[in-house]
C-alpha positions as CSV (number, residue, x, y, z in Angstrom):
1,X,10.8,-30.1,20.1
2,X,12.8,-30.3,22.9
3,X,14.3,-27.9,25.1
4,X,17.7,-26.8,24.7
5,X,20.3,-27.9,27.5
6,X,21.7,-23.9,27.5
7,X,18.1,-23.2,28.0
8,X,16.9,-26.0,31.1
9,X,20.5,-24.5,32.7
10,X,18.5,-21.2,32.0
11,X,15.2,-22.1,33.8
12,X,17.1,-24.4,36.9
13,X,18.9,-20.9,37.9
14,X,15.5,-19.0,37.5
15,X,13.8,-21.6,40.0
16,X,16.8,-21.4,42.5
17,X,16.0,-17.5,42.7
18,X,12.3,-17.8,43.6
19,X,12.9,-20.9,46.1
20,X,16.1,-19.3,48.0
21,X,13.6,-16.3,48.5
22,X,11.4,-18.9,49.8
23,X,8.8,-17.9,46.8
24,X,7.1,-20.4,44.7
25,X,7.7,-21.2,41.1
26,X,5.9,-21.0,38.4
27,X,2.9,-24.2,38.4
28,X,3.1,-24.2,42.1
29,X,0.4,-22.7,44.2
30,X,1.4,-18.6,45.3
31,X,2.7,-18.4,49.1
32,X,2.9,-14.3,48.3
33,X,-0.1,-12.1,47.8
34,X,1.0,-9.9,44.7
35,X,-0.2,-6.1,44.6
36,X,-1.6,-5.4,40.9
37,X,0.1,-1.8,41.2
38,X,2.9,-3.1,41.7
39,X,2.9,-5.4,38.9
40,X,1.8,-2.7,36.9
41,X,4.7,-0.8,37.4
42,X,7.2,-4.0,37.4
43,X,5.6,-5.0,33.0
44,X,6.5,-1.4,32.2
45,X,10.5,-1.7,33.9
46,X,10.8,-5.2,32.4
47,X,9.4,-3.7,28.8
48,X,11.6,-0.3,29.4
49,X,14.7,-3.1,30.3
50,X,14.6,-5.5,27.9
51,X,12.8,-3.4,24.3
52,X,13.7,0.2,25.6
53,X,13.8,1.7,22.8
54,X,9.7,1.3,21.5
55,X,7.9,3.1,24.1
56,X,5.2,1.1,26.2
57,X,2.5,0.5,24.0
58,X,-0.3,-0.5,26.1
59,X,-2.7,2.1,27.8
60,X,-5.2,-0.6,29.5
61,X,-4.0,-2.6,31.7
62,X,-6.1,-5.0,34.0
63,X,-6.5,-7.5,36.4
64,X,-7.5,-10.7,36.1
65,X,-8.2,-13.9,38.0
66,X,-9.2,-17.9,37.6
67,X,-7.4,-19.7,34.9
68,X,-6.2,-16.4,33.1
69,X,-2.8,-15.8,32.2
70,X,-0.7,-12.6,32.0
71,X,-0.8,-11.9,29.0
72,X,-1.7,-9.3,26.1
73,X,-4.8,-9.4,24.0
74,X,-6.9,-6.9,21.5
75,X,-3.9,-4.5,23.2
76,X,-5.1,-4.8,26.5
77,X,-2.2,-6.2,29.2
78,X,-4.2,-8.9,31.6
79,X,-2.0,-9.6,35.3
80,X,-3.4,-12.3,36.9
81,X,-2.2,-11.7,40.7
82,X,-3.2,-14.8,42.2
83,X,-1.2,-16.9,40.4
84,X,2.2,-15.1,42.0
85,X,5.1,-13.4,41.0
86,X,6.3,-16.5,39.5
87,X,4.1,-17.0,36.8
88,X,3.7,-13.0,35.9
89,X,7.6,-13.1,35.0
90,X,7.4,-16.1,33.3
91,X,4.7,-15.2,31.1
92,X,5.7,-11.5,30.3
93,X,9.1,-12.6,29.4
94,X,7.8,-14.8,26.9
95,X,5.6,-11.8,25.6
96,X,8.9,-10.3,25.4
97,X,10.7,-12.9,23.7
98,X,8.0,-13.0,21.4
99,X,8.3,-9.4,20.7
100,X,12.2,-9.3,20.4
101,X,12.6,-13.1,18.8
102,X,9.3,-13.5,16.7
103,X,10.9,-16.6,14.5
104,X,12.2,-18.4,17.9
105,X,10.1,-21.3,19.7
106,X,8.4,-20.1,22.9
107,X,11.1,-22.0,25.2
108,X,14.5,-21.9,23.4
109,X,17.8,-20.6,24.7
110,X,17.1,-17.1,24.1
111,X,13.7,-16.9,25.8
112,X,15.5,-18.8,29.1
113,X,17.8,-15.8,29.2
114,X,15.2,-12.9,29.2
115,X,13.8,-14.7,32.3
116,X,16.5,-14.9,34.0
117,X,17.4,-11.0,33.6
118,X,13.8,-10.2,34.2
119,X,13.7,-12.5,37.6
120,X,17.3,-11.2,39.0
121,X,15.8,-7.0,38.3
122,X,12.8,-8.2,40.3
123,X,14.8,-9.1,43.2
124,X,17.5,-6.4,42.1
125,X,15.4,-3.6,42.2
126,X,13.4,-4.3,45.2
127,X,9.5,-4.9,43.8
128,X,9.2,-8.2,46.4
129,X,9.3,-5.5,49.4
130,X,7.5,-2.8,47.2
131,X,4.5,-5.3,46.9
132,X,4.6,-6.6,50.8
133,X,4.7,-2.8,51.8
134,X,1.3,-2.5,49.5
135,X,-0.2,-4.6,50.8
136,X,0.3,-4.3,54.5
137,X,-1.2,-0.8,54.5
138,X,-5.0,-1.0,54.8
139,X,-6.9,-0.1,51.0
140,X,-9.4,2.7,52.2
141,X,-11.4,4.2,48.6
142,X,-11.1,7.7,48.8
143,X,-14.5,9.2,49.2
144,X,-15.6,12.1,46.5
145,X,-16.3,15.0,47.5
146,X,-19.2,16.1,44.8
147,X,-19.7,19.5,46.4
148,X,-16.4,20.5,45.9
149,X,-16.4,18.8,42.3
150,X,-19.4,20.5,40.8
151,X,-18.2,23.9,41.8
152,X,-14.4,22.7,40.4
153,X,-16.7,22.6,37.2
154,X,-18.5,25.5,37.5
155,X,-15.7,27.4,38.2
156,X,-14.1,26.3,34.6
157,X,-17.0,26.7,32.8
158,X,-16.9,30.4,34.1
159,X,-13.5,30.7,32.8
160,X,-14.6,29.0,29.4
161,X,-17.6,31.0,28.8
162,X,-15.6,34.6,30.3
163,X,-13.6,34.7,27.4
164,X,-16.1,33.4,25.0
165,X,-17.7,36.6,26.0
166,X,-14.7,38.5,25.3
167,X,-14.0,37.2,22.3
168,X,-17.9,37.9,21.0
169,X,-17.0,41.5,22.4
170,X,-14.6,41.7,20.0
171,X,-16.1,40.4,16.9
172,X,-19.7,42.4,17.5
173,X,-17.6,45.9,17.9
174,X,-15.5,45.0,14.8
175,X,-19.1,43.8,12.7
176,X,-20.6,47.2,13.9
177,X,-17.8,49.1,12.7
178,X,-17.8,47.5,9.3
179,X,-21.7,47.7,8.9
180,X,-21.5,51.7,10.0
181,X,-18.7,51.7,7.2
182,X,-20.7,50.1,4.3
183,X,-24.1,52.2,5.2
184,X,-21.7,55.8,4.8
185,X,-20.5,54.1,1.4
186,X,-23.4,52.7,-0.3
187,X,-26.9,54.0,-0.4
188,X,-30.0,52.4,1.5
189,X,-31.5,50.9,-2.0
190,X,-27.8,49.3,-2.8
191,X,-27.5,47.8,0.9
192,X,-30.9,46.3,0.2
193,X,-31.4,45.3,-2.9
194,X,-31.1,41.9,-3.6
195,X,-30.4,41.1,-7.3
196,X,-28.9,43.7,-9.6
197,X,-29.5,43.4,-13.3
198,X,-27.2,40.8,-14.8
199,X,-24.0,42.5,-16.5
200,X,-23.9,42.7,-20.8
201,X,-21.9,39.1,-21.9
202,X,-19.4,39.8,-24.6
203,X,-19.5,37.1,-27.0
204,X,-16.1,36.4,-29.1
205,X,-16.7,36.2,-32.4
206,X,-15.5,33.0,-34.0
207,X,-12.7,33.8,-36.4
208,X,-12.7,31.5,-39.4
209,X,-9.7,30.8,-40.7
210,X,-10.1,29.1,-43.8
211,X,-12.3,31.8,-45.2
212,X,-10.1,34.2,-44.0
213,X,-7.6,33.2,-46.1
214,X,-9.2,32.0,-48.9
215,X,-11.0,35.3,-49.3
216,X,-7.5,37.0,-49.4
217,X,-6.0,34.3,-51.7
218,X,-9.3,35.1,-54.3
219,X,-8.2,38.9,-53.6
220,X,-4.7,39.1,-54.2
221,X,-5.2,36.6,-57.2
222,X,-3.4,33.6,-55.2
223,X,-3.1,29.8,-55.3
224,X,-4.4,27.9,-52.6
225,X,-3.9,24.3,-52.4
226,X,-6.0,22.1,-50.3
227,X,-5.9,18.5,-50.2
228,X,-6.6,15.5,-47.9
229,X,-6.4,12.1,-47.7
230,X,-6.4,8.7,-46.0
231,X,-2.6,7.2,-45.1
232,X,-4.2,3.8,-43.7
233,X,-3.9,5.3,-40.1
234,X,-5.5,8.5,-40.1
235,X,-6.8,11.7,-42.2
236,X,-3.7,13.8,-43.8
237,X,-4.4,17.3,-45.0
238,X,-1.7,18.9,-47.7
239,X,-2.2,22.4,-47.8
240,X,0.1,25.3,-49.2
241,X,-0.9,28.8,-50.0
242,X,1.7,31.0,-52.5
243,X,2.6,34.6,-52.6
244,X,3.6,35.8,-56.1
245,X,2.9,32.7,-57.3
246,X,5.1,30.6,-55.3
247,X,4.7,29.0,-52.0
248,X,7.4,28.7,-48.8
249,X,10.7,27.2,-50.4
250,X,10.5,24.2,-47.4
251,X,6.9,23.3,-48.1
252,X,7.5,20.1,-49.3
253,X,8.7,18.9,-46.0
254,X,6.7,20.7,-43.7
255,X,3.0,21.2,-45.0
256,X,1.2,18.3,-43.9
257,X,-1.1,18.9,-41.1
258,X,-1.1,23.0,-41.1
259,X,-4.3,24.4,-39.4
260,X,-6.1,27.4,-41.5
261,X,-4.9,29.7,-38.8
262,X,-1.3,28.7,-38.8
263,X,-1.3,29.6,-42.5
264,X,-3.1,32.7,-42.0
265,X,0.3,33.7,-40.0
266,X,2.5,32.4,-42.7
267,X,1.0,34.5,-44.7
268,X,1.4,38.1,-42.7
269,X,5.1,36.6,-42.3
270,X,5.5,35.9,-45.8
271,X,4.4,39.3,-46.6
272,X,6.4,41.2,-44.2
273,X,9.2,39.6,-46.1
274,X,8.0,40.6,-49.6
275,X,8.0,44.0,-48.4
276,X,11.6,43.7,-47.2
277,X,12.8,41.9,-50.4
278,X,13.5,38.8,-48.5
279,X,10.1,36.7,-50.0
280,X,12.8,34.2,-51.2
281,X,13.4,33.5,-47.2
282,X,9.8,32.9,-46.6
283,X,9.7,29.4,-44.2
284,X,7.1,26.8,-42.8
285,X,9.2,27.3,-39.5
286,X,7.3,30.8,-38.6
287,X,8.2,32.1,-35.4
């Protein structure tokens, strides 16, 4: 696909910048040593520019050389310094463009623009003369001192293990308090003993139901009705039981499926309401 006219405008101004500060452009060899710190800290402005509001996602960020481009990979950001300021823009913006436009092609209007900011805040905010003044002061590596460092370390593991002390201070005062506590409390055969004999297990007596009230039915000189049958779906039971020879005036309706025990409280109901002259009130619907 070809490149938009907006966008060659776009990329003619961005080549103006880097030859009228007598810089190459990108493809061209590099007449300007770049310092990687530098660059470092230019990725992270453009990102903070241009995004702003995801913060800078990369922790690793090295350098690279040969045929590599800047680019990012597995989350790692690679800067290749020898291939000059030029290209590191150029390839970063479009990591940016890619990151703000991810349905765009790599070199459409859009894209042009983002280089264009990103080239005018690198002259803008000074990181040409922020690279030369790297550079021109001599690299010494700074020399360890390992004497110093060990005792940095022994000093914190002092601290560290101090108040690990302390705190095992603490705790073996407060365990001999509470052993001190338990041998006044409980005698030396208690404290030692291991198994005590196992404690009596009340078994609940099953309660059945249907006996229960059968046995009172054959008592008192009541009817009990029992049946069940098969609806084509499942087991119905039709039960009833009567008091004075009559059963709950609603039982018609509502006596399918009534457990033993539920009838066994219809029953103290029922006769609760005998006794109160109300047996003619006696419901399924118990409460």
């Amino acid at each position: 696909m070809r490149t938009s006219q907006e966008a060659l405008a776009n990329y003619s101004k961005v080549n103006d910048l880097w030859r009228s500060n007598q810089l190459s452009i990108r493809f061209e060899r590099s007449k300007e040593s770049v310092d990687f710190n530098t660059a470092k800290n230019l990725i992270r402005a453009l990102w903070k520019k241009e995004i702003g509001v995801i913060k800078f996602p990369y922790k690793n960020i090295k350098q690279v050389t040969g045929n590599r481009d800047t680019w990012v990979r597995r989350g790692v950001v690679s800067i290749n310094c020898d291939k000059g300021w030029g290209d590191i823009i150029h390839s970063w913006s479009h990591w940016l463009d890619y990151r703000i436009n991810p349905n765009t092609r790599p070199h459409s209007a859009e894209h042009s623009l983002i280089e264009l900011r990103c080239t005018k805040y690198f002259f803008d905010k000074g990181f040409l003369e922020k690279s030369r003044t790297a550079n021109e002061q001599p690299k010494v590596k700074k020399r360890i001192n390992k004497v110093a460092q060990r005792y940095e370390r022994m000093l914190k593991r002092q601290k560290a293990w101090s108040k690990k002390l302390k705190l095992a201070n603490t705790n073996l005062a407060k365990v001999n308090k509470e052993i001190l506590k338990y041998e006044k409390a409980h005698s030396q055969e208690k404290r030692t003993t291991k198994y005590l004999d196992p404690l009596p297990v009340k078994v609940k007596e099953k309660i059945n139901w249907e006996v229960k009230v059968r046995e009172w039915a054959k008592a008192n000189d009541e009817f009990v009705h029992d049946e069940r049958y098969w609806d084509g779906y499942c087991t119905i039971s039709n039960r009833y039981v009567c008091i004075d020879g009559n059963p709950p005036y609603d039982y018609d309706d509502l006596a399918r499926n009534k457990t033993w025990q539920q009838w066994w409280y219809l029953i103290q109901e029922g006769l609760e309401l005998k006794k109160q002259g109300k047996l003619n009130q006696w419901s399924m619907k118990y409460k």
